[in-house]
C-alpha positions as CSV (number, residue, x, y, z in Angstrom):
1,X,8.0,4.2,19.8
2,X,4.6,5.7,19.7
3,X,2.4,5.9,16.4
4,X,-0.7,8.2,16.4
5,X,-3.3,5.7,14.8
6,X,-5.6,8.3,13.0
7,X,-2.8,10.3,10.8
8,X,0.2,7.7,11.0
9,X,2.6,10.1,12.7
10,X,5.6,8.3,14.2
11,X,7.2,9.8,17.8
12,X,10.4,8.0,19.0
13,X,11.7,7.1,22.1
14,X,14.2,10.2,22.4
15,X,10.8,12.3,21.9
16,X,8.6,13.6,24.8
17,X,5.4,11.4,24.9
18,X,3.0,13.3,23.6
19,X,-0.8,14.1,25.0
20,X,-2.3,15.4,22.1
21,X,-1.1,14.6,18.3
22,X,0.3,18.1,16.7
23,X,-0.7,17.1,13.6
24,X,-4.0,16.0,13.8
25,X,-4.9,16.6,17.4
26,X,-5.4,12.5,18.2
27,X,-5.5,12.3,22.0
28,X,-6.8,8.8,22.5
29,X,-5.7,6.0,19.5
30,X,-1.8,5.5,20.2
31,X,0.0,2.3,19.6
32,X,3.1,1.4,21.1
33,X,5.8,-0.8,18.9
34,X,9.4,-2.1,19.1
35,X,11.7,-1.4,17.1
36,X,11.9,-4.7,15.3
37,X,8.5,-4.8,14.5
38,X,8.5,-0.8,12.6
39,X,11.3,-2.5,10.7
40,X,9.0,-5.2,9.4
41,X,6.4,-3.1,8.9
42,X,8.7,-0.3,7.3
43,X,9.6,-3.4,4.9
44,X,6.1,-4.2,3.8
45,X,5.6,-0.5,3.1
46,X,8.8,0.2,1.0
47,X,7.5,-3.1,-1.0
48,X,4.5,-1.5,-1.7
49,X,5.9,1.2,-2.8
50,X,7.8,-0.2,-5.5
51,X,4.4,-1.4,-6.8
52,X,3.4,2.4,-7.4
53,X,4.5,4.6,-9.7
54,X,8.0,5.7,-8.9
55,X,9.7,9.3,-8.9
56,X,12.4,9.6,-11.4
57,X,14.9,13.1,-11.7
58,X,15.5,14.5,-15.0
59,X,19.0,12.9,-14.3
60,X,17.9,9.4,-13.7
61,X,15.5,10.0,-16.6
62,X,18.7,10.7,-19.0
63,X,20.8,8.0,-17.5
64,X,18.3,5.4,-18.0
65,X,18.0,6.7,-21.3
66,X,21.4,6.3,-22.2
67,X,22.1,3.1,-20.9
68,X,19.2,1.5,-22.7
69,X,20.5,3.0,-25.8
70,X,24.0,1.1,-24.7
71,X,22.5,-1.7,-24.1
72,X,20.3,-1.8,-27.5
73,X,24.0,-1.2,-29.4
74,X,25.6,-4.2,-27.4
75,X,22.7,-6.2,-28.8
76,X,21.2,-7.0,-25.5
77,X,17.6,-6.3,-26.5
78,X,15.9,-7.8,-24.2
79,X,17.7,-6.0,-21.1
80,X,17.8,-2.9,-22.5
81,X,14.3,-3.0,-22.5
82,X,13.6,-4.7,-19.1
83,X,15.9,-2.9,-17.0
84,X,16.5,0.3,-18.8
85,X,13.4,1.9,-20.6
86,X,10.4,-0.1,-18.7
87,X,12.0,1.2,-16.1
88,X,11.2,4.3,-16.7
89,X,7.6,3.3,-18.1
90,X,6.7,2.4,-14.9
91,X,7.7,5.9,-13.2
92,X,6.4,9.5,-13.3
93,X,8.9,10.2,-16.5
94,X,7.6,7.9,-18.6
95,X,7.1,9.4,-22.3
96,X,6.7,8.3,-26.1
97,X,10.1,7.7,-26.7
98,X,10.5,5.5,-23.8
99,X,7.4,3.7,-24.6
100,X,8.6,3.1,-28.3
101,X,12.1,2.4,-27.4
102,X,10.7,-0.5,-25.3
103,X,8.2,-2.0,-27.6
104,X,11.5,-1.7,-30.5
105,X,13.5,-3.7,-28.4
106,X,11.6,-6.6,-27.9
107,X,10.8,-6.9,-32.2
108,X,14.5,-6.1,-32.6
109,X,14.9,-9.6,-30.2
110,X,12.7,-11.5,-32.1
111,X,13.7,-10.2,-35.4
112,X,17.4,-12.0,-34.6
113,X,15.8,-14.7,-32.9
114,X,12.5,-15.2,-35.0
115,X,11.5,-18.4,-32.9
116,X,10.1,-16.0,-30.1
117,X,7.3,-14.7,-32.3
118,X,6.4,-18.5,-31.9
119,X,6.8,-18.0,-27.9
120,X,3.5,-17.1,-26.6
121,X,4.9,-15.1,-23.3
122,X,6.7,-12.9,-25.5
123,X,4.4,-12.2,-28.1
124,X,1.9,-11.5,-25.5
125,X,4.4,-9.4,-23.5
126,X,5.3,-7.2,-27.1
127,X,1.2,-6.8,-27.6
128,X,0.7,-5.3,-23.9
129,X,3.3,-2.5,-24.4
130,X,2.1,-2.1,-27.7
131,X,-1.0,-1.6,-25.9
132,X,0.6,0.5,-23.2
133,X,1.9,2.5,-26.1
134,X,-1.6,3.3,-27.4
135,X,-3.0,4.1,-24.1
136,X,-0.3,7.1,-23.9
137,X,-0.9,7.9,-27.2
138,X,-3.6,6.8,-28.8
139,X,-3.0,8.1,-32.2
140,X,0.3,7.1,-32.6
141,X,1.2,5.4,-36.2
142,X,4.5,3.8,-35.3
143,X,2.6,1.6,-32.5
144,X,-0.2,0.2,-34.9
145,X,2.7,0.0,-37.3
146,X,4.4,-2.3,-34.9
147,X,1.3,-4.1,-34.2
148,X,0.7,-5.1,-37.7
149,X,4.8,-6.2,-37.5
150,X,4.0,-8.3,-35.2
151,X,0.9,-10.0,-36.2
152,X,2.9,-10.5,-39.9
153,X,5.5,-12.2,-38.0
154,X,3.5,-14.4,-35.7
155,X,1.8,-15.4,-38.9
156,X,4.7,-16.1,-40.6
157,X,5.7,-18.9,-37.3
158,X,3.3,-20.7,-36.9
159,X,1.7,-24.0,-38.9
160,X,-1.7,-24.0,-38.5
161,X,-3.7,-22.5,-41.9
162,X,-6.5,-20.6,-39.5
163,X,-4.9,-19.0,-37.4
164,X,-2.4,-17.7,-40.3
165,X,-5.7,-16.5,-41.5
166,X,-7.0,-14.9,-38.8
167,X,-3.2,-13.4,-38.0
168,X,-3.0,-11.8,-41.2
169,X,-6.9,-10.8,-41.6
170,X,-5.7,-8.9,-38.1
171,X,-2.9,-7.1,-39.7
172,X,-4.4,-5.9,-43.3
173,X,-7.0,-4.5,-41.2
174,X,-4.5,-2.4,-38.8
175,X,-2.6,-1.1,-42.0
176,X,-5.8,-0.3,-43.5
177,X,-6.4,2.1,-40.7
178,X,-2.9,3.3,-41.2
179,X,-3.8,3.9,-44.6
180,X,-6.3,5.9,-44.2
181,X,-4.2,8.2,-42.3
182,X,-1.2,8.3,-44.7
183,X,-2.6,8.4,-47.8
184,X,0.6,8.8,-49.7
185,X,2.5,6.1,-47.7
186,X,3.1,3.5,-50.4
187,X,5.3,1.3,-48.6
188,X,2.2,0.4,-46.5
189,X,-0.1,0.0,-49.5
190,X,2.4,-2.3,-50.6
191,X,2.5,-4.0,-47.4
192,X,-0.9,-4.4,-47.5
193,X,-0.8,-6.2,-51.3
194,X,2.0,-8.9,-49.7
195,X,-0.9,-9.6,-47.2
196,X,-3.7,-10.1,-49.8
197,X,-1.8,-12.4,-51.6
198,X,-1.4,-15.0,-48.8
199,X,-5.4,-14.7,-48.1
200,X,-7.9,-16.8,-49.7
201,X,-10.1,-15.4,-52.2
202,X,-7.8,-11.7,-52.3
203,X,-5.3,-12.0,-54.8
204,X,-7.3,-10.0,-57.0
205,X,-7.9,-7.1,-54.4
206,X,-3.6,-7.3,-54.2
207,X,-3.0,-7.2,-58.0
208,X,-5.2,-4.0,-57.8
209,X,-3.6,-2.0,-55.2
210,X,-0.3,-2.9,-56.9
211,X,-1.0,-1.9,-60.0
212,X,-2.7,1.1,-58.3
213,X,1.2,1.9,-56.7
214,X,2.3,1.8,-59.9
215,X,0.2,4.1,-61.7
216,X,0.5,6.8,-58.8
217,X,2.1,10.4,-59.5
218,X,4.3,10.3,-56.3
219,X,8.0,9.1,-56.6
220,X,8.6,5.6,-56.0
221,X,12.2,3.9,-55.0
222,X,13.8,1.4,-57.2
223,X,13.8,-1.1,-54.6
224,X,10.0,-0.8,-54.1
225,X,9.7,-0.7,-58.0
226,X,11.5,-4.0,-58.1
227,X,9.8,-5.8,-55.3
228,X,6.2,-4.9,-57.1
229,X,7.5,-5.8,-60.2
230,X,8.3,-9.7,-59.0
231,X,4.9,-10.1,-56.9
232,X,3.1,-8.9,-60.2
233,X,5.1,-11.2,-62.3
234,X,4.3,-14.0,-59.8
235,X,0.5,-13.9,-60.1
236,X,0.8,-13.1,-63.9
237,X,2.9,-15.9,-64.4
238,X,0.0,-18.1,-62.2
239,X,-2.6,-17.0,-64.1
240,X,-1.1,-17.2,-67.0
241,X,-1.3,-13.7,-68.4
242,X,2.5,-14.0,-69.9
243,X,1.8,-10.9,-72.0
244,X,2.1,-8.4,-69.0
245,X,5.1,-10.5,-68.0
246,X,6.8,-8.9,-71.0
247,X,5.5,-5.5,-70.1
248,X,7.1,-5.4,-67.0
249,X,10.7,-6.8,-68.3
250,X,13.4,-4.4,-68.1
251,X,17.4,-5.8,-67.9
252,X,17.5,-4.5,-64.2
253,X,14.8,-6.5,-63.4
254,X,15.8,-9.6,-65.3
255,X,19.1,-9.7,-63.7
256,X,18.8,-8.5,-60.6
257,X,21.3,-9.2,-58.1
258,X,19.1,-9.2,-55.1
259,X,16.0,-11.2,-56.3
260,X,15.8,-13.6,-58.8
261,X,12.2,-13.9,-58.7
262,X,12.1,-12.0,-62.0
263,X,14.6,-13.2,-63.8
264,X,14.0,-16.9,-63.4
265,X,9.7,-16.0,-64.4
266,X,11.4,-14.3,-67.5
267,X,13.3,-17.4,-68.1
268,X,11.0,-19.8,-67.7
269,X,8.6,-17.9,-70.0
270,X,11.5,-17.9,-72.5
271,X,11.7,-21.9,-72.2
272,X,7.7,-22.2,-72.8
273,X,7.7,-20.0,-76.1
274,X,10.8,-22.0,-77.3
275,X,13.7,-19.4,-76.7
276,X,15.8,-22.2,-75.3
277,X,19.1,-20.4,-75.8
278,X,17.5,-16.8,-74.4
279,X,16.7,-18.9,-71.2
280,X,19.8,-20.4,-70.9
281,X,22.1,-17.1,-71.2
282,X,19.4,-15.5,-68.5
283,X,19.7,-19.2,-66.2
284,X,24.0,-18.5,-67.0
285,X,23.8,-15.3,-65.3
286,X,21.5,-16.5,-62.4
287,X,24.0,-19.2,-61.6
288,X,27.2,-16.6,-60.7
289,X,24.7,-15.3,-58.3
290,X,22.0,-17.3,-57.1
291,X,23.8,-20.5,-57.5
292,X,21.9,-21.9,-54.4
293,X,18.4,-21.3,-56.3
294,X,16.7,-24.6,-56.5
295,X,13.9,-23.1,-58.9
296,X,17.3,-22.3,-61.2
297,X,18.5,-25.6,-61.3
298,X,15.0,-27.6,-61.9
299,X,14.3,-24.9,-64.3
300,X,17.9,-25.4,-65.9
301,X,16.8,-29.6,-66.0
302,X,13.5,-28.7,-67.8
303,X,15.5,-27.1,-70.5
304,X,18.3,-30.2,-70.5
305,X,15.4,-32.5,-71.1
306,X,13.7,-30.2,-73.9
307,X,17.5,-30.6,-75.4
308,X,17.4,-34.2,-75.2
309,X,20.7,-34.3,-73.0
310,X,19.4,-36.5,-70.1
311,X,23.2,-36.8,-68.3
312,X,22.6,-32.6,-67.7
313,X,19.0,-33.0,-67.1
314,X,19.4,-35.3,-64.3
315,X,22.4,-33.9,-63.0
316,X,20.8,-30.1,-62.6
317,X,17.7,-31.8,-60.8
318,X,19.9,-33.9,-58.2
319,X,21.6,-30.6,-57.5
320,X,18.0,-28.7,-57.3
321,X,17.2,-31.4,-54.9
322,X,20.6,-30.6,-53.1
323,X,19.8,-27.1,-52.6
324,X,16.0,-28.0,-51.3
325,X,17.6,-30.2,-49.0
326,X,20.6,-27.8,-48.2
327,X,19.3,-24.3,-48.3
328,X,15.4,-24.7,-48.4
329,X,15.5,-26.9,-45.4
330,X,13.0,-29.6,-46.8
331,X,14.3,-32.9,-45.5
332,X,11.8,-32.7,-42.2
333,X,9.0,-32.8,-44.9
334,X,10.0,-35.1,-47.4
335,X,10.2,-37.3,-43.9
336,X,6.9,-36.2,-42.6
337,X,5.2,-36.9,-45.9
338,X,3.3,-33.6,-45.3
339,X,0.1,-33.3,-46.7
340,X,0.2,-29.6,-47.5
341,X,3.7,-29.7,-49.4
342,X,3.7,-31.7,-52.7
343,X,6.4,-34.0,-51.7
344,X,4.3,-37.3,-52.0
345,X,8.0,-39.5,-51.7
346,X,11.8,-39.0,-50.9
347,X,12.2,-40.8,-54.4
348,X,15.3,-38.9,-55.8
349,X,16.0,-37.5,-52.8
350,X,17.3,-40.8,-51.2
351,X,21.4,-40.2,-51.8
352,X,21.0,-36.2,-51.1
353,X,19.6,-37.0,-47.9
354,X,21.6,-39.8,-47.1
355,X,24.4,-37.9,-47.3
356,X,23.3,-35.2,-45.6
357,X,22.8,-37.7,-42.5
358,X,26.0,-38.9,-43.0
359,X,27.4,-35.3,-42.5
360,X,24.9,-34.5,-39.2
361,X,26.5,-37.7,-37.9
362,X,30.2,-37.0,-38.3
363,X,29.8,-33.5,-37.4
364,X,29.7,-32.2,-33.5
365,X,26.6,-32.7,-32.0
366,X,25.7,-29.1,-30.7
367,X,26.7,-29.6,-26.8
368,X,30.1,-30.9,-27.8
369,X,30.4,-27.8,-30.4
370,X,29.1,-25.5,-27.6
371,X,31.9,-26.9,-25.5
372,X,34.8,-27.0,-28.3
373,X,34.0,-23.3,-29.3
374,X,33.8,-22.1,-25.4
375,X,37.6,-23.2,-25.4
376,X,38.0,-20.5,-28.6
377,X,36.0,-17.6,-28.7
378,X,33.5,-16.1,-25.6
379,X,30.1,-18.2,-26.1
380,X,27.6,-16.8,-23.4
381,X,26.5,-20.4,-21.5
382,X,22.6,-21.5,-22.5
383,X,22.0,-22.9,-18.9
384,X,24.4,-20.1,-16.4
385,X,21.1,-18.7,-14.7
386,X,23.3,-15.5,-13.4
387,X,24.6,-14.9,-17.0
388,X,25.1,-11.2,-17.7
389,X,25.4,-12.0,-21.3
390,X,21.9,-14.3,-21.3
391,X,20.2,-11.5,-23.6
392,X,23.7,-11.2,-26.3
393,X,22.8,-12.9,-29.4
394,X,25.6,-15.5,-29.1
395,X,24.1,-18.9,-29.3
396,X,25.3,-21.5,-32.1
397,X,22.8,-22.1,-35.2
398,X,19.8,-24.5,-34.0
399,X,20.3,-23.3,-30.4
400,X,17.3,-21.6,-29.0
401,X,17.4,-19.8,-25.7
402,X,13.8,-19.3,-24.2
403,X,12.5,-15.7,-23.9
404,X,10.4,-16.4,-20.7
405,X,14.0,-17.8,-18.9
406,X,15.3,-14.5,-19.9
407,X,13.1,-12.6,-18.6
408,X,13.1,-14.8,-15.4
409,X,16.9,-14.0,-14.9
410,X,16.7,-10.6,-15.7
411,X,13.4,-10.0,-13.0
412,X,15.5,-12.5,-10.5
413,X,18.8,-9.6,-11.0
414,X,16.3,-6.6,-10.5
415,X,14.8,-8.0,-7.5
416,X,18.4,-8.5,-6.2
417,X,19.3,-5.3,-7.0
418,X,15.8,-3.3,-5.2
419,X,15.6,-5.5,-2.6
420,X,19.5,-4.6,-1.6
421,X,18.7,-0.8,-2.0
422,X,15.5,-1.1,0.3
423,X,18.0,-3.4,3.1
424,X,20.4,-0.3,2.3
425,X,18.0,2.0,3.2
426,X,16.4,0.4,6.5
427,X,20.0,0.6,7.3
428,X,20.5,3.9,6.8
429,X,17.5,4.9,8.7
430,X,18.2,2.6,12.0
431,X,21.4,4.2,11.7
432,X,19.8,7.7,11.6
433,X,17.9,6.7,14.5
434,X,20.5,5.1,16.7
435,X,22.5,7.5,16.2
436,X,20.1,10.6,17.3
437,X,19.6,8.5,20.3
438,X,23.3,7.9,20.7
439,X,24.2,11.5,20.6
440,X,21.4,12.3,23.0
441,X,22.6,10.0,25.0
442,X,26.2,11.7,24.6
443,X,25.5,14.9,25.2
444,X,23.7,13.9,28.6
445,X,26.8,12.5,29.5
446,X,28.9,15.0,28.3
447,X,26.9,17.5,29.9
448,X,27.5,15.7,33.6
449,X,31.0,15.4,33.0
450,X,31.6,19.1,32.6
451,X,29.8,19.9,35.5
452,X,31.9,17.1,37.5
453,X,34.7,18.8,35.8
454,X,34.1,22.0,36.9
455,X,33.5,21.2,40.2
456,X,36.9,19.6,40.8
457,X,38.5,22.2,39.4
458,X,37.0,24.4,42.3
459,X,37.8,22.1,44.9
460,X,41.6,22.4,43.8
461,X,41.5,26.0,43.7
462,X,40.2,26.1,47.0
463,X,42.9,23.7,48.2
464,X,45.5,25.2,46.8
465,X,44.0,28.8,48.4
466,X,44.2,27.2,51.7
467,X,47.8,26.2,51.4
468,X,48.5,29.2,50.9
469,X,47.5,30.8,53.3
470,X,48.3,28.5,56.3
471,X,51.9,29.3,54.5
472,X,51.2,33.5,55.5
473,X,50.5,31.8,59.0
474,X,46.5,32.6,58.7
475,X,44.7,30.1,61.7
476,X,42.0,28.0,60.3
477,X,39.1,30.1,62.0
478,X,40.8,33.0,59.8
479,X,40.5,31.0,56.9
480,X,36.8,29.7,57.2
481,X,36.0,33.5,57.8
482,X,37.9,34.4,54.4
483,X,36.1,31.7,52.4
484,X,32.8,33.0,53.3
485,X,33.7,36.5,52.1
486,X,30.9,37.0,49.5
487,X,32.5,36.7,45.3
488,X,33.2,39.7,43.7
């Protein structure tokens, strides 16, 4: 094979060796290769390739499209994204609805598995195609939107005080930008409040733009109405402005099935201006539906004690403590002693936790449940590296499945995949070529045999002419002299 060094063009063997290039007139820089060495090098340049931007069809663009949307419904978030929609983010189709689809699917992974906001590999890969998203367009809402998500939730994971800060100082600044642009938007005023109010020094600035959604013309939905409502009551209650408290009251906010952060405020204003037995029919109510409330049932011991019934007054805080330890989660803290959490002791907590031990210890520890419940119900295995179901939200609770080993597997499977259809195409093309050689080759052959065909078929005719004539009693000299007669 010869390759013309200034413009690249390739002549094979079955070609004439050329003089002069025909496409850019080269008549001096040739180099010869084999054949295994154009393979390698044929290799290295379809590699490269798949570093560039690739060429998608409207119909690959539609197919990638739907699978990541099958993908996202099957709850495998992460390869949806990876395989489906990035995909397509890295190719000449890429658009605003791919780039959002992608940057949805990874939140939607860490909003069902909230210890990857923690995971610094994925909350850095969510803020580059945030990023990416920005760069298309940069005036897109839904991406700062998503960027404020995220630095909420990364906030909300991790333990040190300054970098909360600085997390949440980041995000109150990106929906103040939003803000400015959608004046009228006030779920994101509101969003912005609930950030205030964990800052130092802003709860002032929050109360404000609350009250401010409150008093605005534009129509507000109960649940936002509600949610205001107990983040008011919260700092009025703190500051001790119980009068507002009472402003705010309405029976649907009091006994509110979803949040009992009013109702147990109203309560336990009710207990402070000596309305023991308004408190205890709003504490009665709470109990059929936030039974596992530990505010309710220290609030319920308070009002025990002001009764002078110490029996129920110790019973409803050892079953507040139950609930801190059960729902809330607190036993690491109690054990830490943590400085920033007001549990000085595990005094009163001693039987609650031992118990609580004494249940850990009897129960399965999480291998052998893993294993038990793989012998019931499909349970995609932590560890299988070639697991198809490593992005399905199937582990056990307290299993954690790392986002970086996801995305490890899920690279390993597409480079499988592209480095079987680059083998499938070098393949294809030494096929190609052997097989223009090969019928070259053929037809040369074929080409021979025809003529030797041909030319035995002439001799026999002239045999056969012969014998019969010898048979009419022609002498051979007669013959000779007939079979130079010229043809017809």
């Amino acid at each position: 094979m010869r390759i013309c060094e200034t413009c690249g063009k390739k002549f094979f063997d079955t070609d004439p060796p050329p003089d002069v290039c025909p496409d850019c007139g080269n008549r001096d820089e040739w180099e010869d290769i084999g054949e295994e060495e154009y393979a390698a090098r044929n290799d290295i340049k379809i590699q490269r390739i798949g570093f560039q931007e690739k060429t998608l069809t409207d119909e690959e663009y539609e197919r990638l499209m739907k699978l990541g949307a099958k993908g996202f419904s099957d709850q495998e978030f992460i390869r949806s994204w990876y395989l489906y929609f990035d995909e397509i983010n890295k190719s000449n189709k890429k658009s605003l609805d791919s780039l959002i689809n992608s940057v949805f699917c990874l939140m939607k992974a860490g909003s069902v598995r909230q210890y990857f906001f923690s995971e610094r590999k994925f909350t850095e890969t969510v803020h580059e195609k945030i990023s990416a998203l920005l760069e298309f367009a940069p005036d897109n809402l839904e991406a700062q939107e998503f960027r404020a998500e995220l630095w909420i939730k990364q906030a909300n994971e991790t333990r040190d005080y300054n970098e909360k800060q600085n997390l949440l100082e980041h995000a109150y600044t990106t929906l103040l930008q939003i803000h400015g642009r959608r004046k009228d938007d006030l779920e994101t005023k509101f969003s912005m409040a609930e950030i205030l109010l964990d800052l130092d020094d802003r709860e002032r600035d929050a109360v404000k733009l609350l009250e401010d959604i409150l008093a605005s013309p534009i129509q507000k939905s109960l649940t936002l109405v509600a949610k205001i409502h107990s983040k008011l009551a919260t700092v009025y209650y703190n500051s001790q402005e119980f009068e507002k408290i009472y402003g705010l009251a309405t029976t649907d906010k009091i006994f509110d099935t979803n949040d009992p952060t009013f109702g147990l405020i109203f309560a336990q204003l009710e207990f402070m201006n000596g309305n023991l037995k308004s408190s205890f029919y709003v504490c009665k109510w709470l109990l059929h539906h936030h039974y596992s409330e530990s505010r309710l049932w220290f609030l319920l011991s308070e009002i025990f004690g002001k009764l002078g019934n110490k029996n129920y007054a110790e019973l409803a805080l050892s079953k507040g403590k139950e609930m801190q330890v059960w729902i809330d989660q607190i036993d690491y803290l109690i054990k830490r002693r943590d400085d920033r959490f007001d549990f000085n002791d595990s005094e009163g907590y001693e039987d609650t936790l031992d118990f609580y031990e004494y249940v850990s210890e009897q129960a399965f520890s999480k291998d052998k449940m893993r294993e038990h419940m793989e012998k019931m119900i499909k349970l995609a295995p932590l560890d299988d590296s070639k697991s198809a179901d490593q992005d399905k939200i199937m582990e056990l609770p307290y299993e954690k499945r790392s986002f970086e080993k996801i995305l490890a597997e899920l690279k390993a499977e597409d480079d499988y995949f592209t480095n079987l259809e680059q083998e499938m195409k070098l393949e294809d093309y030494s096929y190609r070529q052997n097989s223009f050689v090969d019928e070259d080759d053929a037809s040369n052959v074929e080409d021979a045999s025809e003529v030797e065909d041909a030319e035995e078929v002439e001799d026999k005719e002239d045999d056969y002419m012969v014998e019969q004539l010898e048979k009419y009693g022609l002498t051979e000299e007669e013959i000779s002299v007939y079979q130079d007669l010229p043809a017809d």
